[in-house]
C-alpha positions as CSV (number, residue, x, y, z in Angstrom):
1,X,0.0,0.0,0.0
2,X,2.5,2.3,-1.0
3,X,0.5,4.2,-3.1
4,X,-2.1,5.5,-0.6
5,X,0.8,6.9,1.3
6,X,2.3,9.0,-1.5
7,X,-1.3,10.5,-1.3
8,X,-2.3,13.9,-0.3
9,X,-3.4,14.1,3.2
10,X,-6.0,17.0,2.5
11,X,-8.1,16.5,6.0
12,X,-4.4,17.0,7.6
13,X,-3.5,19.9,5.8
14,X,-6.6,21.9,6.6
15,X,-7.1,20.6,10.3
16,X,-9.9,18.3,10.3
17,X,-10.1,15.8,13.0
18,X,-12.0,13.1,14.4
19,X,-15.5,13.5,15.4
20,X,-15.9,17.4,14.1
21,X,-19.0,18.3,12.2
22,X,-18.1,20.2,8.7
23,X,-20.5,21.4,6.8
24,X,-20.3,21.6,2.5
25,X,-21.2,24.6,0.7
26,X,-21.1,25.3,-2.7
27,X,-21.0,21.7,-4.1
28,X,-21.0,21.9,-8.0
29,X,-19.7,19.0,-10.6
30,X,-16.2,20.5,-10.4
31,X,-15.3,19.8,-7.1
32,X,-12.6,17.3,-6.1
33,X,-14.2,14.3,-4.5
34,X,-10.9,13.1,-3.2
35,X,-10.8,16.0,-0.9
36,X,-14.4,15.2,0.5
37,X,-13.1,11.7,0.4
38,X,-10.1,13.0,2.8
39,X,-12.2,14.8,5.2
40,X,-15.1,12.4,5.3
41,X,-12.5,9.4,6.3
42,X,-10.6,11.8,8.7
43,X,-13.3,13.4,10.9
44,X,-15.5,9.9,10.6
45,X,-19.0,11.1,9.1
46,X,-20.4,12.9,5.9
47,X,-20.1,16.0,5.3
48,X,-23.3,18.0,5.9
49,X,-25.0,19.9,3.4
50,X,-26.5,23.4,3.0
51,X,-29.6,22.4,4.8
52,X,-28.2,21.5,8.0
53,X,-29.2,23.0,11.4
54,X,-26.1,21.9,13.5
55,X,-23.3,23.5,14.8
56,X,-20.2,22.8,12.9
57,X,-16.6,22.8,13.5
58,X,-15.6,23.3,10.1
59,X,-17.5,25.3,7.1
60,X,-15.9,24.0,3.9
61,X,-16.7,27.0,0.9
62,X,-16.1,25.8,-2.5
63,X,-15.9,29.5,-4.1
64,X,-15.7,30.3,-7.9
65,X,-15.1,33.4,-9.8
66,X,-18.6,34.2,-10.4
67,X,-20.4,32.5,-7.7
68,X,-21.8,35.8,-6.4
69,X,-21.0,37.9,-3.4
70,X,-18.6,36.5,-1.2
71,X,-19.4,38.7,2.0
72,X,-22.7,37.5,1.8
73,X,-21.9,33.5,1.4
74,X,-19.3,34.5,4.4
75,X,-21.9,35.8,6.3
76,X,-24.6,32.8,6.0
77,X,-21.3,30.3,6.9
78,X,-20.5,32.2,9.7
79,X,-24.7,31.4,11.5
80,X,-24.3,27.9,12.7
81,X,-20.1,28.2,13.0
82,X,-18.5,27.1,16.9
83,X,-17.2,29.6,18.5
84,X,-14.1,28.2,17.6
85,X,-14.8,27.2,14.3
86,X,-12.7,27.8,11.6
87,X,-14.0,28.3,7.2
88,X,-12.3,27.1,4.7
89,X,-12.5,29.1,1.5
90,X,-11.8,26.5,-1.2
91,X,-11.0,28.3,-4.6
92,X,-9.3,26.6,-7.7
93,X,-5.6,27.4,-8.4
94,X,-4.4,30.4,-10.5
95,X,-5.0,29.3,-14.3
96,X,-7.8,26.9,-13.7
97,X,-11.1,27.9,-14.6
98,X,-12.8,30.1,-11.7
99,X,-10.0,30.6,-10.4
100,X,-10.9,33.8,-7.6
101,X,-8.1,36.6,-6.5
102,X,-6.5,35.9,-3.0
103,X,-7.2,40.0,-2.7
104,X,-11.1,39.1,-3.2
105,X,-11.0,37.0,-0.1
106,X,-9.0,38.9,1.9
107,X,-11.2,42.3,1.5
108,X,-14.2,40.2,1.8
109,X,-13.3,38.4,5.2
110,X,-12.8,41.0,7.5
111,X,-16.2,42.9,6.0
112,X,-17.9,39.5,7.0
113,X,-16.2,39.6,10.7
114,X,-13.7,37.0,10.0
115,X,-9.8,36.7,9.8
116,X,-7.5,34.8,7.1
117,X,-5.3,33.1,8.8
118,X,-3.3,30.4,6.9
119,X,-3.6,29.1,3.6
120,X,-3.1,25.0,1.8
121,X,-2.6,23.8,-1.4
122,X,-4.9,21.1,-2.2
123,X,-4.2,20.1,-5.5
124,X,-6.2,22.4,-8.2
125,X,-7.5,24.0,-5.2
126,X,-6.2,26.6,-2.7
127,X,-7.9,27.0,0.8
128,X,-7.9,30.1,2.5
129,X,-8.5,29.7,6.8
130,X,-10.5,31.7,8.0
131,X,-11.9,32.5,11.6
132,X,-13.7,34.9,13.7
133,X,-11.8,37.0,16.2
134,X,-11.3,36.0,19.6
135,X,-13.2,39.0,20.9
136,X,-15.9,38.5,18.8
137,X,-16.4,35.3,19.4
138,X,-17.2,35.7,22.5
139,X,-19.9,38.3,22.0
140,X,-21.2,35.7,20.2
């Protein structure tokens, strides 16, 4: 089983662990089921959908050129986010189709009450971490 590790650890790289919830927004065709794959396997249940009620640990943004307003979709992930919780911005890599400017993200984030934090490389994808500030979260 060499091959599967040679494989991307995506979960790893964007901090998912066992037993968080994560929620999926903006599932289209294009989106790379191995990194679902990843996550599902690493925090041990299926990624919920847009219609979810929970609190989640984890908001995972698939975000295209186009898709709209970012604030707003920022906004809406922020409603049933932990305290704690942390959204990944998931955008495809310069060149591919879509493909979103890191200065789009960052202007957007603080308007939405968030912080960008970190970024990973996930194949033709870049996330972009982002989370709300310790003071506000605890207005919250």
């Amino acid at each position: 089983m060499v091959a599967a590790d040679s494989a991307p650890n995506y979960a790893q790289r964007l901090g998912i662990q066992k037993d968080q919830v994560v929620q999926e927004l903006g599932w289209d065709e294009d989106v790379d089921d191995d990194i679902r794959a990843d996550i599902e396997e690493a925090c041990g249940s299926e990624l919920l959908d847009e219609d979810a009620d929970e609190v989640v640990d984890v908001v995972l943004l698939w975000w295209r050129d186009g898709d709209g307003d970012l604030v707003d979709r920022l906004m809406d992930a922020i409603t049933p986010l932990a305290e704690d919780g942390v959204i990944w911005v998931i955008t495809p890599k310069t060149g591919k189709p879509g493909h979103v400017q890191p200065a789009e993200i960052a202007e957007a984030a603080p308007t939405a009450g968030m912080m960008q934090t970190s970024s990973a490389n996930l194949g033709n994808w870049i996330g972009t971490r982002l989370v709300q500030p310790k003071s506000r979260a605890k207005q919250r």
